[in-house]
C-alpha positions in Angstrom: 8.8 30.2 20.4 10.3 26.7 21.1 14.2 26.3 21.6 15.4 23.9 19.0 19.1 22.1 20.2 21.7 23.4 17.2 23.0 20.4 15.4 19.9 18.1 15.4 17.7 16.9 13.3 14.9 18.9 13.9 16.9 22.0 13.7 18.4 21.3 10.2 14.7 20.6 9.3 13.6 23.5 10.7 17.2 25.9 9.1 16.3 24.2 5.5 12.4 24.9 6.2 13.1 28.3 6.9 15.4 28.9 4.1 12.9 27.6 1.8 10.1 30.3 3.1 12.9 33.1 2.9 13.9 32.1 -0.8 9.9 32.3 -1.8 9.6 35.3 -0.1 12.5 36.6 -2.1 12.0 35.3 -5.6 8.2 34.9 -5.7 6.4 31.7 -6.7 9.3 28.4 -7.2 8.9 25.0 -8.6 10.5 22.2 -6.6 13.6 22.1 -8.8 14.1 26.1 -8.6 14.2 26.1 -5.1 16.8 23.1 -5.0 19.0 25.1 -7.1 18.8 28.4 -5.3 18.8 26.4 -1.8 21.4 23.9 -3.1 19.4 21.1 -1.9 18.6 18.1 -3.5 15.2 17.7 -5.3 14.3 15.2 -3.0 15.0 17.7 -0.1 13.5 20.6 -1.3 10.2 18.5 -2.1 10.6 17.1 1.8 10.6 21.1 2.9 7.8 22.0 0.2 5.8 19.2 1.7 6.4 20.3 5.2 5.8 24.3 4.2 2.4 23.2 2.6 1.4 21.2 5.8 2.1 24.3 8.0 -0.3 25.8 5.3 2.6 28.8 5.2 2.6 27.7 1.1 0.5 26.7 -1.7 0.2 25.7 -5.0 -0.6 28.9 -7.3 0.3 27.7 -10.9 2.7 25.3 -13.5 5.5 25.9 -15.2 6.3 24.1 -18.8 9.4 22.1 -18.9 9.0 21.2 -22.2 9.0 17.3 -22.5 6.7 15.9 -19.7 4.2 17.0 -17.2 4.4 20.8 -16.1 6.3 21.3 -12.8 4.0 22.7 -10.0 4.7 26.3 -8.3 4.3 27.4 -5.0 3.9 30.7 -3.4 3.6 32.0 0.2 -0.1 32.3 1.6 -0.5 36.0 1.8 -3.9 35.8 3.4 -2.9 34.2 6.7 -1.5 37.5 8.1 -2.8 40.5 6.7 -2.1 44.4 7.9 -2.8 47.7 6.9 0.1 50.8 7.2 -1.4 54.1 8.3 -0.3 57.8 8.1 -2.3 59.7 9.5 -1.5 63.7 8.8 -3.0 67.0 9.5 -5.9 66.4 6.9 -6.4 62.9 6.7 -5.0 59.6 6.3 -3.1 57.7 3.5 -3.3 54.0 4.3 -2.4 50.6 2.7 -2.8 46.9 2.7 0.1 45.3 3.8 1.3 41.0 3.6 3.8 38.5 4.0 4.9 39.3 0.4 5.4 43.2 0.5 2.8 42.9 -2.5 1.7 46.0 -3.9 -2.0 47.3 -2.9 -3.8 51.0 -4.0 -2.7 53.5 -1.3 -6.6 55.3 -0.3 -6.5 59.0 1.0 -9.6 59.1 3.8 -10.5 62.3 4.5 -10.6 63.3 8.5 -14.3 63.7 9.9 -15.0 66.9 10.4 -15.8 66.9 14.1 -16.2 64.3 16.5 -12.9 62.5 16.1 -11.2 59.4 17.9 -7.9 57.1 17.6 -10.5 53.9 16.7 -12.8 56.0 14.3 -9.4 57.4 12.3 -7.7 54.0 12.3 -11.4 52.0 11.9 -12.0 54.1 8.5 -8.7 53.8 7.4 -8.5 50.4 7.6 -11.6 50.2 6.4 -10.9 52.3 3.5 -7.8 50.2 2.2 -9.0 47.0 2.6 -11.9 48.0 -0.4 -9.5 49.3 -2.5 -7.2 45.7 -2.5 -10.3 43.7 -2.3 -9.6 42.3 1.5 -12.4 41.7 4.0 -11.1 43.9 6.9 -12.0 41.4 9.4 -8.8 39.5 8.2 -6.6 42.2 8.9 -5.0 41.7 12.4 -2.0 44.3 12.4 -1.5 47.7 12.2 1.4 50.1 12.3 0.3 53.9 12.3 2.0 56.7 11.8 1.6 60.3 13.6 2.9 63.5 13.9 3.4 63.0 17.7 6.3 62.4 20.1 5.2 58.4 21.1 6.2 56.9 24.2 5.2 53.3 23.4 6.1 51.9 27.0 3.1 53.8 28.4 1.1 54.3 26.0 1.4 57.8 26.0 1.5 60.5 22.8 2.7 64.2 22.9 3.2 67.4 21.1 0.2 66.2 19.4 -1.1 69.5 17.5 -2.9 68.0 14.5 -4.2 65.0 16.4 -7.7 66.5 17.7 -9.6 64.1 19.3 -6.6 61.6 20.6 -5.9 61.6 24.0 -2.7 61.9 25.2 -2.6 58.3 27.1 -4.1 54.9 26.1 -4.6 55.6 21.7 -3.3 52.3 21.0 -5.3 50.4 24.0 -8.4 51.7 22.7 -7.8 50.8 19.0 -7.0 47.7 20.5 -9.8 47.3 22.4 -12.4 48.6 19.6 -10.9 47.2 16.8 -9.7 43.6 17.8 -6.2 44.9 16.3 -2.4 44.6 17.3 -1.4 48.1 16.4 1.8 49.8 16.5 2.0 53.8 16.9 4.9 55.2 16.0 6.7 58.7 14.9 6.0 59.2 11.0 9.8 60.9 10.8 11.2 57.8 12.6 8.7 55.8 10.4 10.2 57.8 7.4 14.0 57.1 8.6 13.3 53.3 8.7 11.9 53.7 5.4 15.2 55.7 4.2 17.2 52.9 5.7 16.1 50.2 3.8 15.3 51.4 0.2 16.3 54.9 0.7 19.7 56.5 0.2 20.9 55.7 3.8 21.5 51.5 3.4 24.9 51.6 3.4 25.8 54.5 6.1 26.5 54.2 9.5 24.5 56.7 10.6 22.2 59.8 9.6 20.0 62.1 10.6 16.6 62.4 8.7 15.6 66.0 9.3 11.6 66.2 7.8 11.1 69.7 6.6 7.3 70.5 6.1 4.4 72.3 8.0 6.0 70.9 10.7 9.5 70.0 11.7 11.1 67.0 12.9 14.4 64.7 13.3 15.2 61.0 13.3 18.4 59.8 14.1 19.6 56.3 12.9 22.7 54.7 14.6 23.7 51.1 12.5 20.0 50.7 11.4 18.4 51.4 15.4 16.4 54.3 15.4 17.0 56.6 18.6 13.5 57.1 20.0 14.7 58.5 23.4 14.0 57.7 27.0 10.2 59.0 26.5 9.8 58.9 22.9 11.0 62.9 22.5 14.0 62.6 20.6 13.8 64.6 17.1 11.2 67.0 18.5 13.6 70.1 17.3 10.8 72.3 15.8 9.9 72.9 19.6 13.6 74.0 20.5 13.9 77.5 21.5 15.4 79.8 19.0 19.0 79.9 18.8 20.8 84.1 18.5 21.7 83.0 14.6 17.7 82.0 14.6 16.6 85.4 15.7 18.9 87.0 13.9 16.5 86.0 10.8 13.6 86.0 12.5 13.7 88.8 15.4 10.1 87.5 16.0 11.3 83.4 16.5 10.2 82.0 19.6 11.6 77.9 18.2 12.9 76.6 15.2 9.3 76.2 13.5 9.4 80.4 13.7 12.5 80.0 11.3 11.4 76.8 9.1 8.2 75.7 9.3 5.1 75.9 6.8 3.7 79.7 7.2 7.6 80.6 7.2 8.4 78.8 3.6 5.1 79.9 2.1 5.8 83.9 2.9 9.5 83.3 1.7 7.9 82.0 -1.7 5.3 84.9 -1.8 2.2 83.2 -0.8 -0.8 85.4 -1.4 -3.8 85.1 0.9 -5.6 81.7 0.6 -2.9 79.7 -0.5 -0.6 77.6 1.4 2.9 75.3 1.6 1.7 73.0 -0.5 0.5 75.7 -2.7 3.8 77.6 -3.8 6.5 74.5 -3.1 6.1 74.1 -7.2 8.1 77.6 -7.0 10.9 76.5 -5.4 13.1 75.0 -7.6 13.0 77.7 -9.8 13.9 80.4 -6.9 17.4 81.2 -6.3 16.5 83.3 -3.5 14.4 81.6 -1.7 16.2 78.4 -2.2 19.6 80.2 -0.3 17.2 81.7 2.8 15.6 78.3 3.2 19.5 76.5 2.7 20.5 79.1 5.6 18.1 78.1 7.8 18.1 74.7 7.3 22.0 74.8 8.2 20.8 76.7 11.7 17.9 74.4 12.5 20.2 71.3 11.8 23.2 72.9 14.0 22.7 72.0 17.0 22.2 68.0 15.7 25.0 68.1 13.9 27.2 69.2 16.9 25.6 66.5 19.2 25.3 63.7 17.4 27.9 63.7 14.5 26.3 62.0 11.8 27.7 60.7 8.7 24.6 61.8 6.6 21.6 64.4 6.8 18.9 63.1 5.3 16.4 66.1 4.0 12.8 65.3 3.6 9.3 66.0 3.8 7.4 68.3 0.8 9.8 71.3 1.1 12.9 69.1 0.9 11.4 67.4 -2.2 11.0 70.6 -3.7 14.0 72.3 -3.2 15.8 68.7 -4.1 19.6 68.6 -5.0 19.9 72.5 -5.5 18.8 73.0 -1.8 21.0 69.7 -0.5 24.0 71.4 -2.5 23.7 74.8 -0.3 22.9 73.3 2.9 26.6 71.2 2.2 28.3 74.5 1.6 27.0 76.0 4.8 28.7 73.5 6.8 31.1 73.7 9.2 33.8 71.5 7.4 36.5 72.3 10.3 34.3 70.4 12.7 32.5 68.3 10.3 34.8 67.9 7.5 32.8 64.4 5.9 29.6 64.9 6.2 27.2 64.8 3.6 24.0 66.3 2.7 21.5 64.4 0.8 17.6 64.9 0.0 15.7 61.8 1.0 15.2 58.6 -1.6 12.0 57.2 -0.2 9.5 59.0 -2.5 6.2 61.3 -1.8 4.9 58.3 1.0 8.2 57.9 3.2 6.1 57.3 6.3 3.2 54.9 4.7 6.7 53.2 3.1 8.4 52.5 6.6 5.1 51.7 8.2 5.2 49.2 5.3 8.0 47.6 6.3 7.9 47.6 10.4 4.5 45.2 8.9 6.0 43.2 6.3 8.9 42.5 8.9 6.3 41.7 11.6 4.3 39.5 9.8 7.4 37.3 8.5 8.3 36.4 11.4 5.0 35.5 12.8 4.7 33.2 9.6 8.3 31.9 10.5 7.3 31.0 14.0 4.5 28.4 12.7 8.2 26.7 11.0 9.4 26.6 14.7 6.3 25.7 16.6 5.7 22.5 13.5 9.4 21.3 14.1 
């Protein structure tokens, strides 16, 4: 990106410019005389950065507006089709993906089922991509960027991926090179809890805090830990990976049998505590939750064991508690992890169950490309000045 000198011409063309693409962004399609009054500029000046938008081909025209008396004024919106992405989540089953642009617009989310054998980072990503483009009616050879989620520790630096159980099929070094390679894609991989916590930070219940830990409660286990809107990935991508951590004495004290915290909380665990019969699994008997006073204080127990040693360390202002069994439980499992607390060393904090929905990871994935792609688009304003 060109440095533009402060103060100059080109950089107040270039400040307005960019306002102008953040206000369209914002409010959706403008005429020339909305976007003076919510820019404050002139009409002749907001035409000037219309002109210059459209010239960039960041804009175009996409409709009129009646004024009443006279000719209708002309709307612009942002081109949506210059950059185009797709969000992935890829779980233990399948993947949930989704078209992603400049405008955050709403596309169909598409489940994609996992081949049965055979599988590989480009196939999963290829047919998931593929997948969601036919469901919003893109070509998928527009779609340059991708951000995909996985149940895996991710050390982007080397392209490296651990811990990565329901990932058959990926290697543990060079996924995103050889999506790269296969696909002609710039891809992100990242942690779906850390893709979650990004999620609960900016539409979740987490905007306004100044820091929390998003603890993801399902088959699996994991923890993101937010610090002023940074997510703390770790020297190596590791950090959260507390369903690994070996059983603590109040742990085994439940569960004589616990080897780690996934012994005490994780999916098997929850389903016997609900009375699973054979064949059926978490996802089966969370319905039952909510309506088990029982089963909702063991799980509130454990969760306050699991969450301990966090807590000590890092101090947060909020835990976050998501993933399927957290949504099931909701606030009547928030309420008794809170009173199992220790308010002596931890007299403020609070104990929340996440805002984000049942897609928190496709959501933050969402974002990361909606972020990424705005300021590509605002770069062509720099490169033009």
């Amino acid at each position: 990106m060109s440095q533009i000198d402060p103060g100059t011409p080109t950089w107040l063309r270039t400040h307005n410019d960019r306002t102008a693409f953040r206000l369209l962004l914002e409010h959706g399609p403008l005429t020339r005389t909305q976007l003076g009054e919510l820019s404050g500029m002139s009409k002749p000046t907001a035409a000037q950065m219309i002109s210059r938008l459209e010239r960039v081909d960041l804009i175009h025209a996409v409709g009129e507006v009646s004024g009443g008396r006279g000719p209708n004024a002309v709307s612009y919106g942002v081109r949506t089709d210059r950059i185009v992405g797709v969000a992935v989540s890829i779980l233990a089953d399948g993947s949930h993906a989704v078209v992603v642009d400049a405008a955050d617009a709403e596309h169909p989310i598409v489940a994609v089922p996992h081949e049965p054998s055979g599988r590989t980072p480009e196939d999963d990503v290829r047919r998931a991509v593929r997948a969601a483009s036919e469901a919003a009616g893109v070509d998928p050879a527009n779609v340059s960027h991708v951000v995909v989620g996985v149940q895996a520790a991710v050390f982007a630096e080397r392209d490296a991926l651990s811990l990565t159980d329901t990932l058959p099929g990926w290697p543990a070094t060079g996924a995103r090179g050889r999506i790269e390679e296969a696909l002609g894609l710039q891809v992100v991989l990242e942690n779906d809890v850390n893709l979650a916590a990004i999620a609960e930070r900016a539409v979740g219940i987490a905007a306004d805090v100044s820091s929390f830990a998003e603890f993801w409660i399902g088959d699996g286990l994991g923890v993101a830990l937010d610090f002023d809107g940074v997510v703390h990935r770790g020297a190596s991508g590791g950090a959260g990976e507390i369903g690994y951590l070996e059983a603590s004495r109040s742990a085994i004290r439940l569960v004589p049998e616990a080897r780690d915290f996934t012994d005490l909380l994780g999916g098997p665990v929850v389903a016997d505590l609900l009375g699973a019969r054979d064949g059926e699994g978490l996802a089966d008997v969370l319905p039952r939750l909510a309506g088990d006073e029982a089963a909702l204080d063991a799980i509130a127990e454990r969760v306050a064991i699991t969450i301990g040693p966090v807590v000590a360390v890092v101090d947060p202002a909020l835990v976050v508690l998501a993933g399927p069994t957290s949504l099931a439980g909701g606030e009547a499992l928030a309420a008794r992890v809170a009173e199992r607390i220790d308010r002596s060393a931890h007299p403020t904090l609070a104990v929340r169950v996440s805002g984000t929905g049942d897609q928190p990871v496709l959501l933050g994935a969402r974002r990361l490309l909606v972020d990424r792609i705005r300021d590509l688009l605002e770069a062509d304003i720099t490169t033009a000045a």
